[in-house]
mmCIF file as gemmi writes it, N, C-alpha and C atoms, coordinates in Angstrom:
data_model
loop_
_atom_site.group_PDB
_atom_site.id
_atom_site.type_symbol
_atom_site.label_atom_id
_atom_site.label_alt_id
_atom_site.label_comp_id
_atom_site.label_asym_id
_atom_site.label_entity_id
_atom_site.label_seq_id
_atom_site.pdbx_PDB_ins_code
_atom_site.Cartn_x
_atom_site.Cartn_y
_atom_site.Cartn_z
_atom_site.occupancy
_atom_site.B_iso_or_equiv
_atom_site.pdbx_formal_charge
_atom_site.auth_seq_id
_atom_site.auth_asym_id
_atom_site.pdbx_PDB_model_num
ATOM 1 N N . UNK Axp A 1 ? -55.202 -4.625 21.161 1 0 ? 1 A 1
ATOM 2 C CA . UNK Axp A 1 ? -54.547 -5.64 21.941 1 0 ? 1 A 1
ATOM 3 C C . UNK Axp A 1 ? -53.396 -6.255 21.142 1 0 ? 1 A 1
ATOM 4 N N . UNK Axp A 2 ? -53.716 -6.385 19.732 1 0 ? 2 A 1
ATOM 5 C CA . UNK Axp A 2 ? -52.337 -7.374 19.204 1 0 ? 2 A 1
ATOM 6 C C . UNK Axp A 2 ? -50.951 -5.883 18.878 1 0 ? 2 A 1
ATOM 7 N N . UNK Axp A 3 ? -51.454 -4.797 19.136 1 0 ? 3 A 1
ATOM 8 C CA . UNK Axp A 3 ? -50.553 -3.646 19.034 1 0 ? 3 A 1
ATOM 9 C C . UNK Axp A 3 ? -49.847 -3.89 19.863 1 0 ? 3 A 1
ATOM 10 N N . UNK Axp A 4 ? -50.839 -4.049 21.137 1 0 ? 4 A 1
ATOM 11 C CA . UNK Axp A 4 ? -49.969 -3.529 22.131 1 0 ? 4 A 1
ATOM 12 C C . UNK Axp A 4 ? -48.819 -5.123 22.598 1 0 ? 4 A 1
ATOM 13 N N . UNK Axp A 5 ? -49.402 -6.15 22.718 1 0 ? 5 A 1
ATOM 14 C CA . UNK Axp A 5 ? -48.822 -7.656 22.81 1 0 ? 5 A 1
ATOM 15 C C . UNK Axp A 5 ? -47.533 -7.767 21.115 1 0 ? 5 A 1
ATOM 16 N N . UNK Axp A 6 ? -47.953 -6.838 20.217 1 0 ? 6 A 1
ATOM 17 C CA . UNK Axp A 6 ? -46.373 -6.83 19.583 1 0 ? 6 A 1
ATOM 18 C C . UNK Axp A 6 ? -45.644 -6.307 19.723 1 0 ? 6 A 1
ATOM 19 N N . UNK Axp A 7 ? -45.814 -4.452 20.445 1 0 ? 7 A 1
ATOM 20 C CA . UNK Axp A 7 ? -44.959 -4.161 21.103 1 0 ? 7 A 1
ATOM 21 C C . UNK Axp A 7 ? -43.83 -4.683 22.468 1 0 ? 7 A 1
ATOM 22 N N . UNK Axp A 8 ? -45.151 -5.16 22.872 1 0 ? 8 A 1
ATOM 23 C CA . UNK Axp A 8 ? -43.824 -6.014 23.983 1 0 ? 8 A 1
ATOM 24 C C . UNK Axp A 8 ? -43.445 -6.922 23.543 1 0 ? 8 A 1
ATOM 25 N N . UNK Axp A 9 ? -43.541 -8.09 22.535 1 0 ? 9 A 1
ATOM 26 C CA . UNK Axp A 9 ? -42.618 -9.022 22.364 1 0 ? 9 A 1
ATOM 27 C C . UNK Axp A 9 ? -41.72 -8.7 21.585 1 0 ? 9 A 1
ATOM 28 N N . UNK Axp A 10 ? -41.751 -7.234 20.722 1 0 ? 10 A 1
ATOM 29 C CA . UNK Axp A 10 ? -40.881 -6.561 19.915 1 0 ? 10 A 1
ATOM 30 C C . UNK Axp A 10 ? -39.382 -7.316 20.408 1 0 ? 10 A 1
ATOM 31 N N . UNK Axp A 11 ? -38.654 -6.922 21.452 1 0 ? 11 A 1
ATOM 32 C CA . UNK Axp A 11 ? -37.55 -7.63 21.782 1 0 ? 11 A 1
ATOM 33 C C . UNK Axp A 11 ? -37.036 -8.731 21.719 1 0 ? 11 A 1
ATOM 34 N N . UNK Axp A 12 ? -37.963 -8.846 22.181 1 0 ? 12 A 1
ATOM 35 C CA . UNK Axp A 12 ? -37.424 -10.645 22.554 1 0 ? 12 A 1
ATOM 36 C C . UNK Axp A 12 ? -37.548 -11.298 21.293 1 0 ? 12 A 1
ATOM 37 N N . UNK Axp A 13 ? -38.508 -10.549 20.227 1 0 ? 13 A 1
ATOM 38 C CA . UNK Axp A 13 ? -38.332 -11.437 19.108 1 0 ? 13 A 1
ATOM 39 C C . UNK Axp A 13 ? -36.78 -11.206 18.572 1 0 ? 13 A 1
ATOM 40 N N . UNK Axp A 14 ? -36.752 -9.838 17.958 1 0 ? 14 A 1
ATOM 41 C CA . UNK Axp A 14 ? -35.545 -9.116 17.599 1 0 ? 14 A 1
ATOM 42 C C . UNK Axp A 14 ? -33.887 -10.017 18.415 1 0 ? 14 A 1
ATOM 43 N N . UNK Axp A 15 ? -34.127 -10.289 19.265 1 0 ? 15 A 1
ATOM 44 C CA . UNK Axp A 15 ? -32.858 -11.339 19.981 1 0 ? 15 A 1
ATOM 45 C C . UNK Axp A 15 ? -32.931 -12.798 19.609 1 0 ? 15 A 1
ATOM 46 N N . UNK Axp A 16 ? -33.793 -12.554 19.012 1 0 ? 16 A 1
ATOM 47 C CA . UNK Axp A 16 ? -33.814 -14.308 18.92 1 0 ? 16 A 1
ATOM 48 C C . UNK Axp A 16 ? -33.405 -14.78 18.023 1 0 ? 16 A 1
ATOM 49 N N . UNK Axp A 17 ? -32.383 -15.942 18.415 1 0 ? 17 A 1
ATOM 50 C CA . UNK Axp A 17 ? -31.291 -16.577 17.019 1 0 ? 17 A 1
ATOM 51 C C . UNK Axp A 17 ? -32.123 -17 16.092 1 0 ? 17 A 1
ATOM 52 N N . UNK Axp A 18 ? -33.469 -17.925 16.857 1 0 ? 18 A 1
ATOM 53 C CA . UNK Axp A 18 ? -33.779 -18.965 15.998 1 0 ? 18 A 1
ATOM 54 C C . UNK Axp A 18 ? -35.164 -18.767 15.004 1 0 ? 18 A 1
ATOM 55 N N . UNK Axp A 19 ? -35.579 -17.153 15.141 1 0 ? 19 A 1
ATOM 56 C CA . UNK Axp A 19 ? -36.467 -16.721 14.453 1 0 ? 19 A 1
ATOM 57 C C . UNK Axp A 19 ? -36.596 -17.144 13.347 1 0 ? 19 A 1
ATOM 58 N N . UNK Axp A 20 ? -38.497 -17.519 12.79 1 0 ? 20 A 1
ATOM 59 C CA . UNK Axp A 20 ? -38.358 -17.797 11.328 1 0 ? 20 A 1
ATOM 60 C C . UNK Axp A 20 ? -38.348 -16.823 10.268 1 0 ? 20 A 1
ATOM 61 N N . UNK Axp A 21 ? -38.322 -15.439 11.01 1 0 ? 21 A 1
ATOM 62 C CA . UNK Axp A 21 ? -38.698 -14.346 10.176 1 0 ? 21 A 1
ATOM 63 C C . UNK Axp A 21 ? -37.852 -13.387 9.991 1 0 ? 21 A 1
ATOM 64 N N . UNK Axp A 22 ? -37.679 -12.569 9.477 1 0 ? 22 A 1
ATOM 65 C CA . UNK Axp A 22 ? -36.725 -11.327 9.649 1 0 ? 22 A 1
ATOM 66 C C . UNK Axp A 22 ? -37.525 -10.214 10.213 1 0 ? 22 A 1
ATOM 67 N N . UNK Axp A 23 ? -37.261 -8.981 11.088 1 0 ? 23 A 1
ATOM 68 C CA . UNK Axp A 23 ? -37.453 -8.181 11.388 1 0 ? 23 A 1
ATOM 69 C C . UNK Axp A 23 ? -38.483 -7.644 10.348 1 0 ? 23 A 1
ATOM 70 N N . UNK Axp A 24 ? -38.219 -7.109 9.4 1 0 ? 24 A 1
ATOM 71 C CA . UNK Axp A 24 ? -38.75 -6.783 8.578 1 0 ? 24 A 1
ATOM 72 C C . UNK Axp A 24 ? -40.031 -7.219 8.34 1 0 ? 24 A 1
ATOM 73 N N . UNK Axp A 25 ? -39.937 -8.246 8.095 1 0 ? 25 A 1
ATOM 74 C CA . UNK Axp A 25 ? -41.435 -9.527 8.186 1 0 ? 25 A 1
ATOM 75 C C . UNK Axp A 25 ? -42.335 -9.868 9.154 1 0 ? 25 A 1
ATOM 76 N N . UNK Axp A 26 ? -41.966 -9.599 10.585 1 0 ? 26 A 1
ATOM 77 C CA . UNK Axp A 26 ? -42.495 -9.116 11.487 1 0 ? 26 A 1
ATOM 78 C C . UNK Axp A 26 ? -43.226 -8.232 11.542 1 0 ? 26 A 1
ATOM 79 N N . UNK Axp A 27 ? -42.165 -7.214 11.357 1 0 ? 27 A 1
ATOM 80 C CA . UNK Axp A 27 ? -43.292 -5.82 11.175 1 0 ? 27 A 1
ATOM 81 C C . UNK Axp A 27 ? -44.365 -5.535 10.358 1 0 ? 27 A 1
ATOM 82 N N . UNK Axp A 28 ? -44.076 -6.145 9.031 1 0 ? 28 A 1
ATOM 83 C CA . UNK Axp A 28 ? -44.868 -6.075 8.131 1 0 ? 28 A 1
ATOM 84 C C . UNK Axp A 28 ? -46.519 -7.144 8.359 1 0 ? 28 A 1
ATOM 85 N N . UNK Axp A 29 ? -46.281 -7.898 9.339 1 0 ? 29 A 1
ATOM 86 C CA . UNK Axp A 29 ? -47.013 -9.099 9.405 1 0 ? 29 A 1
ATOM 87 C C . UNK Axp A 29 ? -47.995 -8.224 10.441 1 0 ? 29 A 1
ATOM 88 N N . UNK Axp A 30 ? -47.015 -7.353 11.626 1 0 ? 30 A 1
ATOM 89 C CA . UNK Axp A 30 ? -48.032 -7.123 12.464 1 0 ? 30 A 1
ATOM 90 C C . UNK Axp A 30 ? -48.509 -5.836 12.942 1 0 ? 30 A 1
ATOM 91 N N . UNK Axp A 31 ? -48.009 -4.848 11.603 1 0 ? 31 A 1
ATOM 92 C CA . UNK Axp A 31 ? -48.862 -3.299 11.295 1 0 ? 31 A 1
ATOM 93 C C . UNK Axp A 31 ? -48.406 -2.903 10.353 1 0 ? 31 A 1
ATOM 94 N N . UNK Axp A 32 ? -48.361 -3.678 9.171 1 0 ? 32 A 1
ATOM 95 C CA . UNK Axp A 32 ? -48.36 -3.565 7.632 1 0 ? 32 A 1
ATOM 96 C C . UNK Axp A 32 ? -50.24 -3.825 7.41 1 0 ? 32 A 1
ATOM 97 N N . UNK Axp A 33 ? -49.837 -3.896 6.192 1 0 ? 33 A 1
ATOM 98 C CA . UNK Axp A 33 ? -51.208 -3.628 5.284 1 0 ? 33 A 1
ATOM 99 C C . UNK Axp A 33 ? -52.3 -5.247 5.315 1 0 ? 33 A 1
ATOM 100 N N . UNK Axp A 34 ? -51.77 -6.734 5.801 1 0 ? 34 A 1
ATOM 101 C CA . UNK Axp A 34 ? -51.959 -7.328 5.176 1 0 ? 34 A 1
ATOM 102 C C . UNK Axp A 34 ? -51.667 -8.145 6.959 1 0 ? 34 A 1
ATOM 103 N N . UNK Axp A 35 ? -52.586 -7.89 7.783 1 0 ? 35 A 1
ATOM 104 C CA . UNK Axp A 35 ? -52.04 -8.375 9.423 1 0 ? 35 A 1
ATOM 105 C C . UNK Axp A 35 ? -53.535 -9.184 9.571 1 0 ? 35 A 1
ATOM 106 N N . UNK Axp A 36 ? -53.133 -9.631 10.401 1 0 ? 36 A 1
ATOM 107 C CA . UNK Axp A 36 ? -54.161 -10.248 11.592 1 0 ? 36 A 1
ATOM 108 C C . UNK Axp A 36 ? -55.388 -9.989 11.854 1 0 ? 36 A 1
ATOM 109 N N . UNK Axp A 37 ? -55.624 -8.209 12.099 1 0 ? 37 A 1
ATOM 110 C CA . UNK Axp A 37 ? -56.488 -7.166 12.373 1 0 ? 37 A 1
ATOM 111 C C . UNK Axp A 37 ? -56.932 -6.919 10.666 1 0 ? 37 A 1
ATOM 112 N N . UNK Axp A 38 ? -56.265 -6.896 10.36 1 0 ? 38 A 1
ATOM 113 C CA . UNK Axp A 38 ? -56.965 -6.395 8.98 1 0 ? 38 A 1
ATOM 114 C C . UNK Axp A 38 ? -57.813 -7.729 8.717 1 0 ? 38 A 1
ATOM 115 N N . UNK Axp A 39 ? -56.884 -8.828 8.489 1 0 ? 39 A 1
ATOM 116 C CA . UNK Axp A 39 ? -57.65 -10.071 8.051 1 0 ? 39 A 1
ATOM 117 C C . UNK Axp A 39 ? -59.026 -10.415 9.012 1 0 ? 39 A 1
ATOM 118 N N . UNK Axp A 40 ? -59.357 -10.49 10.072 1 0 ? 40 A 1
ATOM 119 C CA . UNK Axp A 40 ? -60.249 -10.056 10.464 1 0 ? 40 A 1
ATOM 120 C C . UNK Axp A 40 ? -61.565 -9.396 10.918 1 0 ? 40 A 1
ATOM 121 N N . UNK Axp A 41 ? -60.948 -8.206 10.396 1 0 ? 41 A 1
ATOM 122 C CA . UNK Axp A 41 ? -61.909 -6.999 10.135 1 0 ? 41 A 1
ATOM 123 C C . UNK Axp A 41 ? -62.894 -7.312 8.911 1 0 ? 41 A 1
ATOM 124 N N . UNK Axp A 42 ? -61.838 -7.763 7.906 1 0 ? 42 A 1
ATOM 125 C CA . UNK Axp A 42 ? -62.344 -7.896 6.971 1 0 ? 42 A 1
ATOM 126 C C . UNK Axp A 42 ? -63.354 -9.25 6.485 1 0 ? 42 A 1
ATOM 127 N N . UNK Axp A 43 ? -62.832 -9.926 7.747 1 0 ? 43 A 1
ATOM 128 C CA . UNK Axp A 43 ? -63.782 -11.593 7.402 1 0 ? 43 A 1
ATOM 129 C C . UNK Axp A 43 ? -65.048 -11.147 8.367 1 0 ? 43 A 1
ATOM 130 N N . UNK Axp A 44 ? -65.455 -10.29 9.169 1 0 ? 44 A 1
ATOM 131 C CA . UNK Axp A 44 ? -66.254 -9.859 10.086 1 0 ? 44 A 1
ATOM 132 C C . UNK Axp A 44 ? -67.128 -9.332 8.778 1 0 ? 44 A 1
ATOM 133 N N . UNK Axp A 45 ? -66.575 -8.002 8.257 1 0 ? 45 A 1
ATOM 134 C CA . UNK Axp A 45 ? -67.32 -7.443 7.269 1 0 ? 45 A 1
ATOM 135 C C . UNK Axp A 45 ? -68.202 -8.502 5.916 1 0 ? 45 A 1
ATOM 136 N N . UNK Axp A 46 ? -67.453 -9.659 5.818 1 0 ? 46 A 1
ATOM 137 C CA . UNK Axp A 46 ? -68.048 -10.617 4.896 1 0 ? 46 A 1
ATOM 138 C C . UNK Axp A 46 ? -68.966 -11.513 5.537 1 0 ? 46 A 1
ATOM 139 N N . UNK Axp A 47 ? -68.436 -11.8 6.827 1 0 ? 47 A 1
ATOM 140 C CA . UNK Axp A 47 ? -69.739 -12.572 7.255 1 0 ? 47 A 1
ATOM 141 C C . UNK Axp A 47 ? -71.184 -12.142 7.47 1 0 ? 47 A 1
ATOM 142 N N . UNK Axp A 48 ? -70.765 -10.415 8.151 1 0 ? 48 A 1
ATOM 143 C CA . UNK Axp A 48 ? -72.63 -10.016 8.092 1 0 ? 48 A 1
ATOM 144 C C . UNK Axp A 48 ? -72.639 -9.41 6.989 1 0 ? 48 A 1
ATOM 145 N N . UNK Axp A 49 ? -71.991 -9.192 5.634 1 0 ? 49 A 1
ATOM 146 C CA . UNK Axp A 49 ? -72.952 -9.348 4.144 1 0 ? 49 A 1
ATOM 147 C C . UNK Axp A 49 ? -73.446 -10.245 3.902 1 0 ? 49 A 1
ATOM 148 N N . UNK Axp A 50 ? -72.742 -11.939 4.204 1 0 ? 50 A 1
ATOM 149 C CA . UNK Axp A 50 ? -73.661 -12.611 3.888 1 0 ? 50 A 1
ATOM 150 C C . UNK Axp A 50 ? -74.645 -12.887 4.624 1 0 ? 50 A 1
ATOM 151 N N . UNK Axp A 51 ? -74.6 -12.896 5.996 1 0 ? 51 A 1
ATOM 152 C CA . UNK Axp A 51 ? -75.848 -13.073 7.048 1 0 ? 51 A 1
ATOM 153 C C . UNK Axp A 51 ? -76.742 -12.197 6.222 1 0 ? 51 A 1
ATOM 154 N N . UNK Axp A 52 ? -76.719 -11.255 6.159 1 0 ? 52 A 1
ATOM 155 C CA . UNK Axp A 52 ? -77.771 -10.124 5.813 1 0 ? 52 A 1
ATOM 156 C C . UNK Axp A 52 ? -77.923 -10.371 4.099 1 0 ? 52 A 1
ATOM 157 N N . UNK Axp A 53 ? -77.806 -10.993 3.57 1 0 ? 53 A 1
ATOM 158 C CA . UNK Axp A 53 ? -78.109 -11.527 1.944 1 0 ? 53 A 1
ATOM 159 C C . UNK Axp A 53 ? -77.105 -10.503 0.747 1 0 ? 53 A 1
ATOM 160 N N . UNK Axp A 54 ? -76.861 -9.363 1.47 1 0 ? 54 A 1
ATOM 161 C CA . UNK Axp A 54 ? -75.852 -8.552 0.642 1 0 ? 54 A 1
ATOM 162 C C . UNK Axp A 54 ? -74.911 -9.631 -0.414 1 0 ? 54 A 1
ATOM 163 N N . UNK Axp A 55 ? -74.164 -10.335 -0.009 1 0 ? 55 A 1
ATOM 164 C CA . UNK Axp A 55 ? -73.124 -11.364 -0.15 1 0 ? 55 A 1
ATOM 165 C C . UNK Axp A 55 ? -73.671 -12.643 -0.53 1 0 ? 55 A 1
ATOM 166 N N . UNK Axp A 56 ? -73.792 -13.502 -1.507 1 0 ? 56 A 1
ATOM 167 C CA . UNK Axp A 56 ? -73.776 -14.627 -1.704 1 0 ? 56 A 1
ATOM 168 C C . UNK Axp A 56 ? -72.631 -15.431 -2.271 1 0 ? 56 A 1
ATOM 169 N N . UNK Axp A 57 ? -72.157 -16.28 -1.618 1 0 ? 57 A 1
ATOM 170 C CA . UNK Axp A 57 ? -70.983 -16.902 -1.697 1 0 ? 57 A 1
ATOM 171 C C . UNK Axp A 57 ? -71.379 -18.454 -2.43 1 0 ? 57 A 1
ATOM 172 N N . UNK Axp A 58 ? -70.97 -18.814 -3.313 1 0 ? 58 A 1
ATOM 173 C CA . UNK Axp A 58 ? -70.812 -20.213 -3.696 1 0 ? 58 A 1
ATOM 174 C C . UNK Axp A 58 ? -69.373 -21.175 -3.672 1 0 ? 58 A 1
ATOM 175 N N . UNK Axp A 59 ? -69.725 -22.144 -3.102 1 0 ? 59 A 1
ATOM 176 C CA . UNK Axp A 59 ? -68.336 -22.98 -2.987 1 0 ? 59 A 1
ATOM 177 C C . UNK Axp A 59 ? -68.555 -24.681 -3.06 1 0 ? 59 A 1
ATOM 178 N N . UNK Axp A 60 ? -67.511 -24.896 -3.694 1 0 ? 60 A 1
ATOM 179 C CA . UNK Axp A 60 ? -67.795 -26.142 -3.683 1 0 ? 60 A 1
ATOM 180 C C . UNK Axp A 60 ? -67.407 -27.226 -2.546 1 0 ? 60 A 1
ATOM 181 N N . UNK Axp A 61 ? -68.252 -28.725 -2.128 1 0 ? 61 A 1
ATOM 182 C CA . UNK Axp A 61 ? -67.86 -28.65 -1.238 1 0 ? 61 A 1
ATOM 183 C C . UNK Axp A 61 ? -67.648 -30.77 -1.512 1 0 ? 61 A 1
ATOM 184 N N . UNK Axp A 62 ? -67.187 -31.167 -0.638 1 0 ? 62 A 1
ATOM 185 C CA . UNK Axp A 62 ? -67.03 -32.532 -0.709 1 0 ? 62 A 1
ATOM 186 C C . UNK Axp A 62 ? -67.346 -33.12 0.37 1 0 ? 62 A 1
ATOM 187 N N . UNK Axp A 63 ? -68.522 -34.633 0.144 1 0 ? 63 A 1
ATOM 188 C CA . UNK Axp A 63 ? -68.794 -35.407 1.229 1 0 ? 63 A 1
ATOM 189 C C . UNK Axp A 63 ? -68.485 -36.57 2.106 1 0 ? 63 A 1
ATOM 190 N N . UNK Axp A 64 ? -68.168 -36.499 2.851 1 0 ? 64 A 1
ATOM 191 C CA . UNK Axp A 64 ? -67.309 -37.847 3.232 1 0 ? 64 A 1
ATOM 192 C C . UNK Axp A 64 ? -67.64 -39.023 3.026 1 0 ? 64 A 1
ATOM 193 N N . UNK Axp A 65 ? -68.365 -39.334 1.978 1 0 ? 65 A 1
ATOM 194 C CA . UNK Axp A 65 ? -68.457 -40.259 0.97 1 0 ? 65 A 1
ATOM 195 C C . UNK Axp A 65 ? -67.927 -39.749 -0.678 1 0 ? 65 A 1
ATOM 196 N N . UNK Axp A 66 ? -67.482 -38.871 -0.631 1 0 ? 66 A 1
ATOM 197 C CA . UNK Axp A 66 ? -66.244 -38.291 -1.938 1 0 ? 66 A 1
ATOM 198 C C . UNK Axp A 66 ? -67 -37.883 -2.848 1 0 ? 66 A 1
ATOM 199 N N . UNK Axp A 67 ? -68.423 -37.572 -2.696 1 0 ? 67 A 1
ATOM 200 C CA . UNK Axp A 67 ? -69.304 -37.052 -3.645 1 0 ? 67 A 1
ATOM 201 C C . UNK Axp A 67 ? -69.325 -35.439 -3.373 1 0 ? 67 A 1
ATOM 202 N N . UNK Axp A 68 ? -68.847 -34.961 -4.902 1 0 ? 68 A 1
ATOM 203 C CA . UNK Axp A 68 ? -68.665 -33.128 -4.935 1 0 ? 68 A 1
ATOM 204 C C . UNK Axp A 68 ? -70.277 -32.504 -4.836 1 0 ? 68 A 1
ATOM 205 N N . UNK Axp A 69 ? -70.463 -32.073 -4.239 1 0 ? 69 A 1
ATOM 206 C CA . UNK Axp A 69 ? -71.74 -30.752 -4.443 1 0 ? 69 A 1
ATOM 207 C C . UNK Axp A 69 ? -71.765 -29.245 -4.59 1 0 ? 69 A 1
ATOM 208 N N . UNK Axp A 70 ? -72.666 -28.567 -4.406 1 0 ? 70 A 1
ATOM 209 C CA . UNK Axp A 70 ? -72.67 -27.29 -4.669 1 0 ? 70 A 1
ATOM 210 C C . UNK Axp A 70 ? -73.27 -26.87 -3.488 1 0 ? 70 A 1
ATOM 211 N N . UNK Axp A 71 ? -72.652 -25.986 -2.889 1 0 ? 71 A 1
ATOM 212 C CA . UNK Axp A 71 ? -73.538 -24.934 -1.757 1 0 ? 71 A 1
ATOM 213 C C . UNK Axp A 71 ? -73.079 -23.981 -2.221 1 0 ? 71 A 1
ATOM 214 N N . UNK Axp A 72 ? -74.69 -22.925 -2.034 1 0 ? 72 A 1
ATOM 215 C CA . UNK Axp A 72 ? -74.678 -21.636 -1.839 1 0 ? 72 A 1
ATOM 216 C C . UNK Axp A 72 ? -75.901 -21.023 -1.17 1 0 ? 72 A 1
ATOM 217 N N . UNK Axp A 73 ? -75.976 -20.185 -0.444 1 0 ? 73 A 1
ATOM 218 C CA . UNK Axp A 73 ? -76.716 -19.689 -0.001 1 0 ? 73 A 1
ATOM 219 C C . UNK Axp A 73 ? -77.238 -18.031 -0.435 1 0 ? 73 A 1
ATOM 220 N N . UNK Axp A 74 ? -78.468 -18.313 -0.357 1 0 ? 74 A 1
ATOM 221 C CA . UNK Axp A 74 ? -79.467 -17.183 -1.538 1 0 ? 74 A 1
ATOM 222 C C . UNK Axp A 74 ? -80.293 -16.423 0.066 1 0 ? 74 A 1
């Protein structure tokens, strides 16, 4: 779907004065190495390692009383 929805806005971006991007950057953003779909794919693949315990992630986190803690899940 985002293939096919960049192909058609292909134009209209390409005409456009007030673009923040260059052509180039476009393309690269939306079937280069480092897109949308990839980013995705790849946060899919991390979430069921960690669902499934493969993956344990630690991060730190802050409480809205400004006290730092530790989560991680085992």
């Amino acid at each position: 779907m985002t293939t096919e929805i960049s192909t058609l806005i292909k134009p209209y971006v390409k005409k456009d004065p007030t673009k923040f991007y260059t052509m180039d950057e476009y393309t690269e953003a939306t079937s280069g190495e480092e897109t949308l779909v990839d980013f995705a794919v790849q946060r899919a693949e991390s979430i069921l390692a960690q669902l499934s315990g493969d993956l344990v992630v630690e991060a730190e986190t802050e409480s809205s009383m400004g006290r730092r803690g530790s989560y991680y899940r085992r």
